[in-house]
C-alpha positions as CSV (number, residue, x, y, z in Angstrom):
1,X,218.3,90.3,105.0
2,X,218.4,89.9,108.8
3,X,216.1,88.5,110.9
4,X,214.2,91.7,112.5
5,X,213.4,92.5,108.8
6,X,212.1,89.5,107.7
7,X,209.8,88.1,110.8
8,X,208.5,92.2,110.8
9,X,206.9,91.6,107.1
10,X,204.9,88.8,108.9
11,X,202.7,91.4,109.6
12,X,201.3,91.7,106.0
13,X,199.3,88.8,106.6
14,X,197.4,90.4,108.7
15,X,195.7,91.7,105.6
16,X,194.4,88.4,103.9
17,X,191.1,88.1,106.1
18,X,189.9,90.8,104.7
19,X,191.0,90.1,101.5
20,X,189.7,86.7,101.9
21,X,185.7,88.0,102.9
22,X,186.4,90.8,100.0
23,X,186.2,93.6,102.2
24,X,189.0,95.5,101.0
25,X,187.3,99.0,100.7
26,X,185.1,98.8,103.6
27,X,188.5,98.6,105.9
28,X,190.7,100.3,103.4
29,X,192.2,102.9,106.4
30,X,193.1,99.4,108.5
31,X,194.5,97.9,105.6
32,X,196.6,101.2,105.2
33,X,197.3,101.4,108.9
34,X,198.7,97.5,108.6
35,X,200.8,98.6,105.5
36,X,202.1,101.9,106.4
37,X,203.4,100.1,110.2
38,X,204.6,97.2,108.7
39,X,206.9,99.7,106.6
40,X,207.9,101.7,108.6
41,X,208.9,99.0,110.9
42,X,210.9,97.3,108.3
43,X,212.2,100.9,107.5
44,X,213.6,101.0,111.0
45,X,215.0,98.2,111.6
46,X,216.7,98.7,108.1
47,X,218.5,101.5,110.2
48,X,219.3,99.6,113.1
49,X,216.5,100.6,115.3
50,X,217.7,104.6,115.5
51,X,215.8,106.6,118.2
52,X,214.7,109.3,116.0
53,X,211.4,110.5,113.4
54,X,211.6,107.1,112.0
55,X,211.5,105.5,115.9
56,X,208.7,107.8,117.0
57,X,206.6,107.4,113.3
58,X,206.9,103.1,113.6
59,X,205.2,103.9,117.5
60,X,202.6,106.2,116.5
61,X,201.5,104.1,113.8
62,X,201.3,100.7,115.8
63,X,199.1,102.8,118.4
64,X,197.2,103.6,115.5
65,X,196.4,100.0,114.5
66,X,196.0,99.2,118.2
67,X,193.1,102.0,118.5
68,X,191.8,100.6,115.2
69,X,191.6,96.8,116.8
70,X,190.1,99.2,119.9
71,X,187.6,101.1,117.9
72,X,186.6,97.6,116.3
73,X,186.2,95.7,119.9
74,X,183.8,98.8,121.0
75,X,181.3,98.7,118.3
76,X,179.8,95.7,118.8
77,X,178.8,95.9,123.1
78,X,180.7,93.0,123.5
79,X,182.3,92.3,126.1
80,X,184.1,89.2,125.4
81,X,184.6,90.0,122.0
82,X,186.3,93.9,123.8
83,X,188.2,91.5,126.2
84,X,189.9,89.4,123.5
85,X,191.1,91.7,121.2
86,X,192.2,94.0,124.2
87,X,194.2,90.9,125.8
88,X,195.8,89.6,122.9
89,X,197.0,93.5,122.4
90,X,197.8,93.9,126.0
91,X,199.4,90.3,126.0
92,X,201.8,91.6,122.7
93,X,202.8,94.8,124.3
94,X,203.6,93.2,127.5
95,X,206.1,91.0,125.6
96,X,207.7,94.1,123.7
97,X,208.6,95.4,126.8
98,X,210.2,92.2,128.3
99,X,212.1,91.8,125.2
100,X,213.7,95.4,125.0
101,X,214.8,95.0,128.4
102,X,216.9,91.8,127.6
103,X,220.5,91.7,127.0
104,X,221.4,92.9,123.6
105,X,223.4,89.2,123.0
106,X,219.6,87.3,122.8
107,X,217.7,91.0,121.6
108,X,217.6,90.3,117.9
109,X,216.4,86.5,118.6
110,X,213.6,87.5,121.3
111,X,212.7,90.6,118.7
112,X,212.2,88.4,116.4
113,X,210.1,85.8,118.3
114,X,207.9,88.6,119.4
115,X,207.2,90.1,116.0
116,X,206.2,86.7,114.8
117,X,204.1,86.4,118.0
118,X,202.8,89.5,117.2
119,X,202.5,88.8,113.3
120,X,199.9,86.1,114.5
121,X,198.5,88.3,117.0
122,X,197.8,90.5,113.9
123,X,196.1,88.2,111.6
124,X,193.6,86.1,114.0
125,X,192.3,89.9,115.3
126,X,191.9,90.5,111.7
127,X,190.5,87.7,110.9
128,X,188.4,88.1,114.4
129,X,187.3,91.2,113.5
130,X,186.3,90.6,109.9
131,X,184.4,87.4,111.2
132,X,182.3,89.0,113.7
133,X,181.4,91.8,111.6
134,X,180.7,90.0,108.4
């Protein structure tokens, strides 16, 4: 298994806060959103990254999880709690683009980096989220 593959299923963990508070069925469509991108991620990097359905799907659905960490900053009328979760998205996708722009020789190790910066991303807003709520 390469390395794309394997530092992309980081991004289960993202699901053991709730787990962890027993909150499974009151965030059961963010729990799906986490497992369906995660897959489909894995799915196209299994393919070597190919820009078609598969490329536009594994998009969709991680602007689905990021309205979903939106939605959740928004309900509370918190502005430092909006401004956390926001940045630490904001901080993620600004480091996606830097590392697609970088030459293909260090793109699978900076791809790599980013999706475990982005796995931890994941979990502490998860855990964030499930915190504040609960």
């Amino acid at each position: 298994m390469n390395l794309p593959i394997l530092t992309t299923m980081l991004h289960y963990f993202a699901i053991i806060p709730i787990a962890r508070k027993n909150l499974m069925e009151q965030y059961s469509n963010y729990i799906l959103t986490i497992i369906l991108s995660t897959t489909v991620s894995i799915l196209w990097h299994i393919n070597n990254e190919p820009y078609n359905l598969l490329f536009f799907i594994n998009y969709v659905l991680a602007l689905t999880w990021f309205l979903f960490d939106y939605s959740y900053s928004i309900k509370k009328y918190n502005f430092l709690f909006f401004i956390q979760i926001i940045g630490w998205n904001l901080i993620i996708f600004t480091l996606s683009i830097i590392c697609s722009i970088i030459p293909y020789n260090y793109y699978v190790y900076a791809h790599s980096l980013w999706h475990i910066l982005s796995a931890i991303k994941s979990y502490y807003v998860s855990k964030f989220i499930v915190n504040y709520y609960y």
